[in-house]
PDB file of N, CA, C and O in Angstrom:
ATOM      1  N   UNK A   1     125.686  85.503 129.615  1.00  0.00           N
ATOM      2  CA  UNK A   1     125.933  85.072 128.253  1.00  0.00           C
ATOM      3  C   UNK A   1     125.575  86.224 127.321  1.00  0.00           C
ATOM      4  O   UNK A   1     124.572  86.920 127.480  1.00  0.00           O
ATOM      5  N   UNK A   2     126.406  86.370 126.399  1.00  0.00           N
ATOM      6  CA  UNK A   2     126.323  87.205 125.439  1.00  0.00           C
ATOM      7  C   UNK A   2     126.350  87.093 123.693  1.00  0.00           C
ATOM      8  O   UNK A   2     127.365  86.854 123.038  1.00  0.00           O
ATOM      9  N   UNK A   3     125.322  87.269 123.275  1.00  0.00           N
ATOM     10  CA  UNK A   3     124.705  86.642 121.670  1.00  0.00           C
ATOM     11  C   UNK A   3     125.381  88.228 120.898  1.00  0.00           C
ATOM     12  O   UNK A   3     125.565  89.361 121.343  1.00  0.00           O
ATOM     13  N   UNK A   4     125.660  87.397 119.184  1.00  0.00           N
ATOM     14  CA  UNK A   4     125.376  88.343 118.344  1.00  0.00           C
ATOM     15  C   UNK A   4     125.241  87.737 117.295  1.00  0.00           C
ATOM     16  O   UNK A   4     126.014  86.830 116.987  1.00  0.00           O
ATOM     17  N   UNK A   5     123.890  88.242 116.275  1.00  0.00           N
ATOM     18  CA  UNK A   5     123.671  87.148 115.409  1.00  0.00           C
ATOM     19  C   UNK A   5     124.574  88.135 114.073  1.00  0.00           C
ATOM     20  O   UNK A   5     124.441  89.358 114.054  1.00  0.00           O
ATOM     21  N   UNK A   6     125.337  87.512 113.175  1.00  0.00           N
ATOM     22  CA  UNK A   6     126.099  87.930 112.436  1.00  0.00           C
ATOM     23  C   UNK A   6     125.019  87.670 110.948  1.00  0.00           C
ATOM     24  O   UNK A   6     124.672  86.496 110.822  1.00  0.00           O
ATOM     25  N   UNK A   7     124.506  88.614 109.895  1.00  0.00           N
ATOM     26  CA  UNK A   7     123.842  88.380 109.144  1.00  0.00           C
ATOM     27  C   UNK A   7     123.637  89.561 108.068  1.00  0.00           C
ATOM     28  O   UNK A   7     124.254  90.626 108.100  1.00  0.00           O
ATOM     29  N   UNK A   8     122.575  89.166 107.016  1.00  0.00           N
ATOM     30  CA  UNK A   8     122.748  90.090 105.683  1.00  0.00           C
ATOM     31  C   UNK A   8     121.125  90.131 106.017  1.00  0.00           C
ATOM     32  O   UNK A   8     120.465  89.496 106.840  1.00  0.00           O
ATOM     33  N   UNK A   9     120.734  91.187 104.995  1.00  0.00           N
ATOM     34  CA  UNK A   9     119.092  91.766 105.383  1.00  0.00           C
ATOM     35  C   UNK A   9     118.397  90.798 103.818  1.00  0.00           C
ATOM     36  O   UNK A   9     117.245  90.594 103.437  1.00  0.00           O
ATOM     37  N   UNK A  10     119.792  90.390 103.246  1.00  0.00           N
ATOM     38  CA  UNK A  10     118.656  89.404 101.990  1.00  0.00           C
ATOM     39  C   UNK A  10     118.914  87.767 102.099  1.00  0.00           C
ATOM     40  O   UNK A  10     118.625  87.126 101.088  1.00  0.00           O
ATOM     41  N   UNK A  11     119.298  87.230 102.941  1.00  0.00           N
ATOM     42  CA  UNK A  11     119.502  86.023 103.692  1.00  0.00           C
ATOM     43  C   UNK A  11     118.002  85.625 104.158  1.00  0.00           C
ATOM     44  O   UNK A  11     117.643  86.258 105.151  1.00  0.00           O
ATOM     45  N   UNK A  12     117.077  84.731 103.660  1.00  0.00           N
ATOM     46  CA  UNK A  12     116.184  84.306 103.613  1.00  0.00           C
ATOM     47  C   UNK A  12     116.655  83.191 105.339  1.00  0.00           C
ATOM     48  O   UNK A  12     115.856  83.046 106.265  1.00  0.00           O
ATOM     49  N   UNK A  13     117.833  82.695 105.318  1.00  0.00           N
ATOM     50  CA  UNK A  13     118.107  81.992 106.376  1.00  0.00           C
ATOM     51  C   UNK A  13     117.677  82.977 107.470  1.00  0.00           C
ATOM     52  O   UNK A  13     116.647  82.928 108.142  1.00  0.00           O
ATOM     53  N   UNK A  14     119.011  84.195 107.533  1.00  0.00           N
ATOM     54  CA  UNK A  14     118.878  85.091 108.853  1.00  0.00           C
ATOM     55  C   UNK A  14     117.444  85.096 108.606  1.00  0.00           C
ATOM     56  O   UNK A  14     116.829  84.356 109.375  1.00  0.00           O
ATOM     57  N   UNK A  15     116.790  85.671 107.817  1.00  0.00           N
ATOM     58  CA  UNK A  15     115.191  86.046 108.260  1.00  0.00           C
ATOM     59  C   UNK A  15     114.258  85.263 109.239  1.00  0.00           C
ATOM     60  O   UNK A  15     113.467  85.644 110.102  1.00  0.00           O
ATOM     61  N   UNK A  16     114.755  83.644 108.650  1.00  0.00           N
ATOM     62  CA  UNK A  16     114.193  82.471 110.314  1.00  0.00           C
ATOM     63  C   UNK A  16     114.928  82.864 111.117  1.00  0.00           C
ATOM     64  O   UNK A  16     114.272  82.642 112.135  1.00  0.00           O
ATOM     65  N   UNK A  17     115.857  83.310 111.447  1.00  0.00           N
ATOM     66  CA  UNK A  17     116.549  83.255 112.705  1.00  0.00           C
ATOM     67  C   UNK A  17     115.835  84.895 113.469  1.00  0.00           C
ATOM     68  O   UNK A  17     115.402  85.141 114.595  1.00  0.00           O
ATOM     69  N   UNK A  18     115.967  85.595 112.438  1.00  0.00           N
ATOM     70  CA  UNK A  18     115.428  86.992 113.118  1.00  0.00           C
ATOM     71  C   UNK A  18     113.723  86.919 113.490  1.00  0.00           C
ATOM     72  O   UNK A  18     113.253  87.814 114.194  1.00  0.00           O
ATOM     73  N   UNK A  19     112.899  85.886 113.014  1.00  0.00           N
ATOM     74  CA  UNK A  19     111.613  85.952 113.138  1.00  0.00           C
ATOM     75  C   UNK A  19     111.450  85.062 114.580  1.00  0.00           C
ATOM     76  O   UNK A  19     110.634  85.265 115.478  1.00  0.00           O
ATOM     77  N   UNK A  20     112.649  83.854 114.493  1.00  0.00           N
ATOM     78  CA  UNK A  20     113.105  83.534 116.005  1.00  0.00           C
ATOM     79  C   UNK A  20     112.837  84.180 117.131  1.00  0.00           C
ATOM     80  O   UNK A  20     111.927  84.006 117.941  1.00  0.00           O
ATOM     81  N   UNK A  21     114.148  85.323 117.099  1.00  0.00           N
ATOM     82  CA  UNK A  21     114.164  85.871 117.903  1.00  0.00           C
ATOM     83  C   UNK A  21     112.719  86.787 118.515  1.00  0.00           C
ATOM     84  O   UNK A  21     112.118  86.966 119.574  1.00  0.00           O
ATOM     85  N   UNK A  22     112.658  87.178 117.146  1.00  0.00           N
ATOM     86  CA  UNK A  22     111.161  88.020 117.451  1.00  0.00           C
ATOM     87  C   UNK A  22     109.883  87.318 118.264  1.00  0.00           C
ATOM     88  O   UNK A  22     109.239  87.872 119.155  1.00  0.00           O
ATOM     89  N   UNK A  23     109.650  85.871 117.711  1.00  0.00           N
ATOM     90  CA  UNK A  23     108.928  85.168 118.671  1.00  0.00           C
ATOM     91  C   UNK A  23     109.148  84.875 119.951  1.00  0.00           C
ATOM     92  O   UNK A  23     108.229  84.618 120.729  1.00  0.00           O
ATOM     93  N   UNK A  24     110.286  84.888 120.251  1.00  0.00           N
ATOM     94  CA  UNK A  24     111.301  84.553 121.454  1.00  0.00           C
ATOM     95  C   UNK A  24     111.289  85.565 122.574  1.00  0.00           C
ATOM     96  O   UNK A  24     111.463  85.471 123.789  1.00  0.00           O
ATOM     97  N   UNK A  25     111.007  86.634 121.699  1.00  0.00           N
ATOM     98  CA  UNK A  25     111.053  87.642 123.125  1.00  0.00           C
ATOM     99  C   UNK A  25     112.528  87.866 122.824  1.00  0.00           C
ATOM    100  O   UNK A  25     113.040  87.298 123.789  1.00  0.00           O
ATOM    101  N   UNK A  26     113.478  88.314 122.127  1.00  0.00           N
ATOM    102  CA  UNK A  26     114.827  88.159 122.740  1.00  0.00           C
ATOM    103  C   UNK A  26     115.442  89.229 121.763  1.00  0.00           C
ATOM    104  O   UNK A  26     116.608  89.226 121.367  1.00  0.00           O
ATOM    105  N   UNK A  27     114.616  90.003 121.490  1.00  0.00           N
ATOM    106  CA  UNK A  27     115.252  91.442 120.872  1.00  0.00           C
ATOM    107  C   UNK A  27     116.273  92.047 121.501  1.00  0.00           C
ATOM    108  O   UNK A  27     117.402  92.213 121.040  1.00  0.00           O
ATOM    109  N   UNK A  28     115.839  92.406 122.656  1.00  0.00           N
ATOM    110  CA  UNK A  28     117.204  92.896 123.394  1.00  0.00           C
ATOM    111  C   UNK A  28     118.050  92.139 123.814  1.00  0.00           C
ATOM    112  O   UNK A  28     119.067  92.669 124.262  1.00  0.00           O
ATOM    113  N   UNK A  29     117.977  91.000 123.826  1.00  0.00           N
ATOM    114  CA  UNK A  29     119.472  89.752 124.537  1.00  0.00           C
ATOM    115  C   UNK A  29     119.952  89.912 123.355  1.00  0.00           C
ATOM    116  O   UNK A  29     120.807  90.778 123.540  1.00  0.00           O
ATOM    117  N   UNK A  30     119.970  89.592 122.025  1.00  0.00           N
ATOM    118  CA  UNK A  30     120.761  89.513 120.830  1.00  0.00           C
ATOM    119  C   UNK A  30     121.249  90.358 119.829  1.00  0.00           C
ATOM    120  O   UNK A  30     120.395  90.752 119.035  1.00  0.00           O
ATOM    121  N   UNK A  31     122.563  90.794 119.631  1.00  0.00           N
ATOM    122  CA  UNK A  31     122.817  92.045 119.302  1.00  0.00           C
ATOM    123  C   UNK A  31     122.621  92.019 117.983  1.00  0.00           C
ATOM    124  O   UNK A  31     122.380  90.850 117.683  1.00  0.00           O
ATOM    125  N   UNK A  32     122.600  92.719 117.020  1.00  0.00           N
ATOM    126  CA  UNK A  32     122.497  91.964 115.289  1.00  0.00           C
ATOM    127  C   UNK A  32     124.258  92.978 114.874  1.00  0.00           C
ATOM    128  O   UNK A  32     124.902  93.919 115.339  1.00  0.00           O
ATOM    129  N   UNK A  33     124.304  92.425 114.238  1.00  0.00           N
ATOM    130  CA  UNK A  33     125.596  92.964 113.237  1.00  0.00           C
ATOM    131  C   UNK A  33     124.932  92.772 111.706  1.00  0.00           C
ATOM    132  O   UNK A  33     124.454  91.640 111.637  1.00  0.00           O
ATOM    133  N   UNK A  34     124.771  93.446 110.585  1.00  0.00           N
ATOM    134  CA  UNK A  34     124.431  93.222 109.418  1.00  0.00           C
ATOM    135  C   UNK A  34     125.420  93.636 108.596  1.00  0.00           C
ATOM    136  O   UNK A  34     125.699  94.824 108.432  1.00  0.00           O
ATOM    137  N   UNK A  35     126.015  92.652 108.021  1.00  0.00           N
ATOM    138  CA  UNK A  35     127.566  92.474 107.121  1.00  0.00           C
ATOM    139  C   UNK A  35     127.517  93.511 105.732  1.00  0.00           C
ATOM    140  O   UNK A  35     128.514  93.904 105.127  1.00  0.00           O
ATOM    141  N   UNK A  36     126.296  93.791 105.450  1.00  0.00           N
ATOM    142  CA  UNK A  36     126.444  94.985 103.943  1.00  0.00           C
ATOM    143  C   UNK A  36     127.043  96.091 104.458  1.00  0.00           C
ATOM    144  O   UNK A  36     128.119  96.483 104.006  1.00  0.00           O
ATOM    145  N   UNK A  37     126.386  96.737 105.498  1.00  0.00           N
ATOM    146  CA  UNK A  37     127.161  97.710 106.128  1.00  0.00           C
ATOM    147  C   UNK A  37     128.254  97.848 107.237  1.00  0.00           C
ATOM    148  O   UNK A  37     128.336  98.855 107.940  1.00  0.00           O
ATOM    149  N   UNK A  38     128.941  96.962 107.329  1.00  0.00           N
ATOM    150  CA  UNK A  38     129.564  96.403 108.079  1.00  0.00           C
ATOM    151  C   UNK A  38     131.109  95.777 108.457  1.00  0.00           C
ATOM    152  O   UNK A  38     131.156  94.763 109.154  1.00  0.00           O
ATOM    153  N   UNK A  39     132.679  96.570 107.855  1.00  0.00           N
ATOM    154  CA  UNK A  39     132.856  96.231 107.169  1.00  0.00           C
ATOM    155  C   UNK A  39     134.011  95.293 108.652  1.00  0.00           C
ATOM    156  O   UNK A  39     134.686  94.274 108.503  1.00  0.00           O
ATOM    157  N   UNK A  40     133.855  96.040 109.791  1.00  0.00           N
ATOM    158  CA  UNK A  40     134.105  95.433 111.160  1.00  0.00           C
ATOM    159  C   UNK A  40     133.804  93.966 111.214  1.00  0.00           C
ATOM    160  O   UNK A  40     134.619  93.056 111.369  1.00  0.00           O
ATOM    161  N   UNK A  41     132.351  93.868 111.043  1.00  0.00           N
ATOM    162  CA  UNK A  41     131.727  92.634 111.159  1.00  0.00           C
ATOM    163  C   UNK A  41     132.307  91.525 110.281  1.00  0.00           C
ATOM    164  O   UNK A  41     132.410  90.336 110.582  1.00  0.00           O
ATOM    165  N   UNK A  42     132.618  92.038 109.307  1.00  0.00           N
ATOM    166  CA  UNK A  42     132.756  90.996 108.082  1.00  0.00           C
ATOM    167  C   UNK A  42     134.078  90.297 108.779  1.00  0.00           C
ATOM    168  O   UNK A  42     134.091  89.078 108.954  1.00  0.00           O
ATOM    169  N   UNK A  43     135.134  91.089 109.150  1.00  0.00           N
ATOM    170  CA  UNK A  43     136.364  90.630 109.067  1.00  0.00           C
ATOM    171  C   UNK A  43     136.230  89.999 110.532  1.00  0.00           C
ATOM    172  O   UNK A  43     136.800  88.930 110.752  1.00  0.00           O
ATOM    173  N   UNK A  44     135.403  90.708 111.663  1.00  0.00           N
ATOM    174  CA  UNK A  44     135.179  89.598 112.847  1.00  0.00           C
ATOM    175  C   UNK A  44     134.830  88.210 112.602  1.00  0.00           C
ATOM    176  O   UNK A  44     135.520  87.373 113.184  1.00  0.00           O
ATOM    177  N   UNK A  45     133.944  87.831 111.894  1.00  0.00           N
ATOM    178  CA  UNK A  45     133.081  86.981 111.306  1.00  0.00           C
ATOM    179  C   UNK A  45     133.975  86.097 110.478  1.00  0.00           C
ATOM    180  O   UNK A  45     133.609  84.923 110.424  1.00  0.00           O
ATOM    181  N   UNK A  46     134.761  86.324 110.007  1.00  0.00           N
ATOM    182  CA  UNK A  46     136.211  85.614 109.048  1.00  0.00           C
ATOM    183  C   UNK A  46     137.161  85.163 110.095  1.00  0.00           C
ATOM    184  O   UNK A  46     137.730  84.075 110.003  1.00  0.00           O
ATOM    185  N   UNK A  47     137.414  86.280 111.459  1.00  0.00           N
ATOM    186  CA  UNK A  47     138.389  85.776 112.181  1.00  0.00           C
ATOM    187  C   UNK A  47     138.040  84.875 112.740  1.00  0.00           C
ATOM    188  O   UNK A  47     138.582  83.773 112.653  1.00  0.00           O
ATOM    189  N   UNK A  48     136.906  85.176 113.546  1.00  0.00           N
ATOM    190  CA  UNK A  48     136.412  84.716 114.653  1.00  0.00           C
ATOM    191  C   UNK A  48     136.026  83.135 114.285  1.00  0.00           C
ATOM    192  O   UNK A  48     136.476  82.144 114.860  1.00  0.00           O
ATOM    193  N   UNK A  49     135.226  83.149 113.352  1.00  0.00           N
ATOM    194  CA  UNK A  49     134.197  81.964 112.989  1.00  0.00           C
ATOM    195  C   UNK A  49     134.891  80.925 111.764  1.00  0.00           C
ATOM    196  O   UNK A  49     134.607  79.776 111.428  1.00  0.00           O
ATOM    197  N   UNK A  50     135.756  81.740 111.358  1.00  0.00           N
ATOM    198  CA  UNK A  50     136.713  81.186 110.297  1.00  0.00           C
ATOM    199  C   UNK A  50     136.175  81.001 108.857  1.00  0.00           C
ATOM    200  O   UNK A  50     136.985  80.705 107.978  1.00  0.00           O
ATOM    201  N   UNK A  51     134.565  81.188 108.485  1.00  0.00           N
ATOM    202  CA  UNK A  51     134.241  81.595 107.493  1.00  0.00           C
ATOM    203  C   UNK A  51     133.002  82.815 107.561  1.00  0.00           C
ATOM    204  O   UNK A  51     132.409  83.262 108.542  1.00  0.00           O
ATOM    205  N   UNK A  52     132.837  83.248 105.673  1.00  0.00           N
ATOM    206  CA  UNK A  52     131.926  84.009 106.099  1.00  0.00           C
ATOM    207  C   UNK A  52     130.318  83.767 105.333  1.00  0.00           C
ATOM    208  O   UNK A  52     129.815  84.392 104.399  1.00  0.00           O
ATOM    209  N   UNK A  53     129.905  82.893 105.942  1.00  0.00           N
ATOM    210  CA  UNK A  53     129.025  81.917 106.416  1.00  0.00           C
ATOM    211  C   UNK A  53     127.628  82.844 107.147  1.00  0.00           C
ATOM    212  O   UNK A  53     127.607  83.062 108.359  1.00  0.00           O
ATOM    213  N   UNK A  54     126.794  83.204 106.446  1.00  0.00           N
ATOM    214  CA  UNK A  54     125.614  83.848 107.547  1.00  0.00           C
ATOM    215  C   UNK A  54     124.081  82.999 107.773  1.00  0.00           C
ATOM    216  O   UNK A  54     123.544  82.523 106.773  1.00  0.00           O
ATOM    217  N   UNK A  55     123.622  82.890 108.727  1.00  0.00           N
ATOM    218  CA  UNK A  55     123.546  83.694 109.683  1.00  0.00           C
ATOM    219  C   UNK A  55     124.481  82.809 110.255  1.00  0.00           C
ATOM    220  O   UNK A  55     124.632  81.657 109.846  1.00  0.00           O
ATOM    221  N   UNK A  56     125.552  83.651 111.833  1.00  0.00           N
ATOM    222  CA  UNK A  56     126.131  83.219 112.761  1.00  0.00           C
ATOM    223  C   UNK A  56     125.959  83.888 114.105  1.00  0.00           C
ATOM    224  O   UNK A  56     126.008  85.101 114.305  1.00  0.00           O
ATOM    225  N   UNK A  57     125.817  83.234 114.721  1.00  0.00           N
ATOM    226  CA  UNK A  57     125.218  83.071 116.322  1.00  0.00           C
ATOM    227  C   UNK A  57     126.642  83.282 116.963  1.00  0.00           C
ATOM    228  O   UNK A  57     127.341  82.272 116.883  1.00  0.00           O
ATOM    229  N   UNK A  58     127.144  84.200 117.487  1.00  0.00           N
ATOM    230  CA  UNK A  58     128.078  84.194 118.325  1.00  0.00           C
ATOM    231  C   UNK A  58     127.984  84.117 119.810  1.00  0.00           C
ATOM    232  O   UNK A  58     127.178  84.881 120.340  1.00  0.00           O
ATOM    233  N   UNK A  59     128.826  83.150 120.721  1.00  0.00           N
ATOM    234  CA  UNK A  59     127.788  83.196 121.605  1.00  0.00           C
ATOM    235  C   UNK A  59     129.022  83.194 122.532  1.00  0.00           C
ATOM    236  O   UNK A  59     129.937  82.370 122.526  1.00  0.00           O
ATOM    237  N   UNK A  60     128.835  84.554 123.537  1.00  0.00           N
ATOM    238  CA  UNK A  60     130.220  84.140 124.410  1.00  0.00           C
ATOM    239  C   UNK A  60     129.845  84.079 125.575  1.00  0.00           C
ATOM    240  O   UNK A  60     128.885  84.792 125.869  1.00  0.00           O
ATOM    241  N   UNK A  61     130.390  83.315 126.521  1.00  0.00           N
ATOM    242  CA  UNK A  61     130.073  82.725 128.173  1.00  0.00           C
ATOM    243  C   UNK A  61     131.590  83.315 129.042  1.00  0.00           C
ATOM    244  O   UNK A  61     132.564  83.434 128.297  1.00  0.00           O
ATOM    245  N   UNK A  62     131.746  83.566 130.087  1.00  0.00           N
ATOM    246  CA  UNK A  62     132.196  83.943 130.822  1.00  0.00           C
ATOM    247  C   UNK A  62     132.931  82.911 131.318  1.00  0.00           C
ATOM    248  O   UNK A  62     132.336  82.151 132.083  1.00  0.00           O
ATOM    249  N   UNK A  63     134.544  82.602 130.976  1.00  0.00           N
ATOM    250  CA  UNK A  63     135.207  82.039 131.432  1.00  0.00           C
ATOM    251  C   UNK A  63     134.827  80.870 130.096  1.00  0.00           C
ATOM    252  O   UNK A  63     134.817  79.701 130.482  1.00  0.00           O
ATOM    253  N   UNK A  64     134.597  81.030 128.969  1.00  0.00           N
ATOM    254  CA  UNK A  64     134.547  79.658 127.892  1.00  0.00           C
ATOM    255  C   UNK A  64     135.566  80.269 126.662  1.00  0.00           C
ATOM    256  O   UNK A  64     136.201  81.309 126.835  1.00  0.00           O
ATOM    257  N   UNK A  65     135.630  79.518 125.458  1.00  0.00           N
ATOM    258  CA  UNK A  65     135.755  80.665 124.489  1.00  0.00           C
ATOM    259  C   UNK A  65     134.838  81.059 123.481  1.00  0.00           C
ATOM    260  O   UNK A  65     134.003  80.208 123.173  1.00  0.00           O
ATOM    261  N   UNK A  66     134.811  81.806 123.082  1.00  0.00           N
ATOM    262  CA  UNK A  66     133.543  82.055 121.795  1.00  0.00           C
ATOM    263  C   UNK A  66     133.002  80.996 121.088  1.00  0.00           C
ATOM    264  O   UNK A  66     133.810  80.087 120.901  1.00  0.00           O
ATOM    265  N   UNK A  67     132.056  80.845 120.702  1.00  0.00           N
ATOM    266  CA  UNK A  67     131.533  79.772 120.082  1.00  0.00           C
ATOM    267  C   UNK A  67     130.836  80.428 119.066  1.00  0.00           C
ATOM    268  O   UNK A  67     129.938  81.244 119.271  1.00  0.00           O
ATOM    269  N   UNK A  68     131.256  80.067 117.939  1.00  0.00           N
ATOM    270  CA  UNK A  68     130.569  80.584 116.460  1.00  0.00           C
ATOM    271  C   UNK A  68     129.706  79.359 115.962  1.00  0.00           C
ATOM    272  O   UNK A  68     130.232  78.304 115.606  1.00  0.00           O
ATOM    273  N   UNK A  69     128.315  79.579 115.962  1.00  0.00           N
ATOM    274  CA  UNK A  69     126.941  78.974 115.629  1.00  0.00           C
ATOM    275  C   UNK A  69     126.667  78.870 114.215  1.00  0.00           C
ATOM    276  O   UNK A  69     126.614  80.034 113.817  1.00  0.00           O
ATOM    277  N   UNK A  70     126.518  78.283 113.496  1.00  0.00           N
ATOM    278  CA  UNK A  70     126.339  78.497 112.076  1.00  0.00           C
ATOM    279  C   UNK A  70     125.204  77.802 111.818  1.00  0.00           C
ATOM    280  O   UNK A  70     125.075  77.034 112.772  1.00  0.00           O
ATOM    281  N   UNK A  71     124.019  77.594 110.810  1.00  0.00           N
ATOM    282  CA  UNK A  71     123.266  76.842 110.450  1.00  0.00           C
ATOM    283  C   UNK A  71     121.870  77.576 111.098  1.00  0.00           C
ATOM    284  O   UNK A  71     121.797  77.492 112.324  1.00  0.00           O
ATOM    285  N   UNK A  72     120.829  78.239 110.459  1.00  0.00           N
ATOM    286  CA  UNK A  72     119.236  78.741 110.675  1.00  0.00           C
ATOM    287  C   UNK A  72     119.189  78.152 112.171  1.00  0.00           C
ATOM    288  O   UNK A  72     119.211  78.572 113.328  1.00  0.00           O
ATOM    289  N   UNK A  73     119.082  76.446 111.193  1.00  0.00           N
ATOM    290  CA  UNK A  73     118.054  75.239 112.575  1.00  0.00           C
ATOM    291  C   UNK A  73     118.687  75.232 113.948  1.00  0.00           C
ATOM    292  O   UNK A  73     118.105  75.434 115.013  1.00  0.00           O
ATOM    293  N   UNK A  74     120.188  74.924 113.727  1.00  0.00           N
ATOM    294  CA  UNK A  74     120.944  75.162 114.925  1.00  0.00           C
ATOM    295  C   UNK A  74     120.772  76.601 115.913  1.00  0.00           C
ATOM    296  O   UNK A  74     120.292  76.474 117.039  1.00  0.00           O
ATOM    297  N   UNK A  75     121.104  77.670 115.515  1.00  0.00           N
ATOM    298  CA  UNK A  75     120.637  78.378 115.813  1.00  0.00           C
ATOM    299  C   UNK A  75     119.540  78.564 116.417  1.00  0.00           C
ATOM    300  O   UNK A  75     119.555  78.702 117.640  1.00  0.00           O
ATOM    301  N   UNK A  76     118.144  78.617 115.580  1.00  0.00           N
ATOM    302  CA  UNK A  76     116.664  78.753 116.549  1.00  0.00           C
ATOM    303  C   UNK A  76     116.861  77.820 117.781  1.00  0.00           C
ATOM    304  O   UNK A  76     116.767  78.145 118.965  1.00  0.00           O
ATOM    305  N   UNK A  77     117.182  76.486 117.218  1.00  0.00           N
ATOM    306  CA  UNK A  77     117.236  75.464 118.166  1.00  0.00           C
ATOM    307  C   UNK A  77     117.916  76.123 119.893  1.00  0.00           C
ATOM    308  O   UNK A  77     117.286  76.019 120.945  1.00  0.00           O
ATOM    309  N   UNK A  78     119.402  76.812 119.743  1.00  0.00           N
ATOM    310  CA  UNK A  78     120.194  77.135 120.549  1.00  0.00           C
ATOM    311  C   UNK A  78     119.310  78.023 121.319  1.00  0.00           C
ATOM    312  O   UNK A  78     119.279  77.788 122.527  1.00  0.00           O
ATOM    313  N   UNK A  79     118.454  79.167 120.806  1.00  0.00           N
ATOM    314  CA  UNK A  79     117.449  80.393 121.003  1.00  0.00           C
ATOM    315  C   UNK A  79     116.834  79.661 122.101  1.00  0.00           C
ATOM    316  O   UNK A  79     117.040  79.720 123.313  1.00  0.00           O
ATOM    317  N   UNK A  80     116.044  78.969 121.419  1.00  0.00           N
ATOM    318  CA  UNK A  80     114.857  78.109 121.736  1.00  0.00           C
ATOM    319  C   UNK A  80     115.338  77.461 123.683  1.00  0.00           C
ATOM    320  O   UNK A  80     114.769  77.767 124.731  1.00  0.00           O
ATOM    321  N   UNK A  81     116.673  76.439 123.452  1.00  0.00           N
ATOM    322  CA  UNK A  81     116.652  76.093 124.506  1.00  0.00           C
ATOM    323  C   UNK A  81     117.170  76.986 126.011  1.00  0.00           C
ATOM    324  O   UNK A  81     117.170  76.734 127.216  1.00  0.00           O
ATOM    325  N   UNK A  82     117.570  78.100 125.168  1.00  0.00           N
ATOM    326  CA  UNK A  82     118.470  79.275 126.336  1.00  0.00           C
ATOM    327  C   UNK A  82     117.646  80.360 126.547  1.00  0.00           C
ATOM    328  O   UNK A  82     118.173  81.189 127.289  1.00  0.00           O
ATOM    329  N   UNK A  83     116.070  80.778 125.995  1.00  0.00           N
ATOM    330  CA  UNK A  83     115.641  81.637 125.770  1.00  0.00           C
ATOM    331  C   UNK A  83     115.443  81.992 127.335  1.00  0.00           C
ATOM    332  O   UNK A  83     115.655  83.172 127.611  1.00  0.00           O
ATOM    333  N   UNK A  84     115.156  81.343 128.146  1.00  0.00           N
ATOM    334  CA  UNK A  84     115.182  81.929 129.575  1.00  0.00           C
ATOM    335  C   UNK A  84     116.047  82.536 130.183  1.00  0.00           C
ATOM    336  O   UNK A  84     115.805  83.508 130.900  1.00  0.00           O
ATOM    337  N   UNK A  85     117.597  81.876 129.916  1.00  0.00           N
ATOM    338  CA  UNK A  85     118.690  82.141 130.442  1.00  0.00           C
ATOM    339  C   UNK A  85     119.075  83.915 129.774  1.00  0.00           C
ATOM    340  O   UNK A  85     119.406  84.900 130.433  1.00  0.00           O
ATOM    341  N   UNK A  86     118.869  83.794 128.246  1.00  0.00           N
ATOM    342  CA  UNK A  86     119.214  85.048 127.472  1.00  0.00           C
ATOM    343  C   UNK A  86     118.548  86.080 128.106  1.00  0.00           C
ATOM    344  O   UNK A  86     118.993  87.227 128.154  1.00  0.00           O
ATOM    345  N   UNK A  87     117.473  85.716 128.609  1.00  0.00           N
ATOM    346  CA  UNK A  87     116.501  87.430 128.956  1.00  0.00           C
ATOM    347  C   UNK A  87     116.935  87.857 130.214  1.00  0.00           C
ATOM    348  O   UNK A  87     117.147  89.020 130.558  1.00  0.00           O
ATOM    349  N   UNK A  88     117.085  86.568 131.049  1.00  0.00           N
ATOM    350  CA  UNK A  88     117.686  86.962 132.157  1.00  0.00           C
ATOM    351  C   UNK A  88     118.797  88.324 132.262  1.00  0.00           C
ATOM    352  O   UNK A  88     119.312  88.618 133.340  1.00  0.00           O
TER     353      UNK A  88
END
């Protein structure tokens, strides 16, 4: 499985999600994309997810299709229950 959290550095949301991860152990499972500089991301993030909505959890599985995560709680929540599987 493969994460990328889609986000801005003044998003008080991403910041729970990045302090998440940080508790989580899961710095290296989750890739970050940050949309100010970004201008790739932005338009992935529009295609992909269909808005541009931050923070977003992209989360792709092998043989599924992408799944665009939206919402802080959802998110940690998702962290939270896969955090074993991600480090793996």
């Amino acid at each position: 499985m493969k994460t990328t959290l889609y986000q801005t550095n003044l998003c008080g949301f991403c910041g729970r999600v990045r302090r998440a991860i940080a508790e989580l152990g899961l710095s290296e499972a989750v890739a970050e994309r940050y949309l100010e500089s970004d201008p790739e991301g932005v338009r992935a993030l529009s295609e992909g997810g269909g808005q541009l909505q931050v923070p977003c959890l992209l989360i792709e599985r092998d043989g599924s299709a992408a799944q665009w995560l939206y919402e802080s709680a959802d998110i940690v929540e998702f962290l939270q229950a896969n955090a074993a599987q991600l480090k793996a």
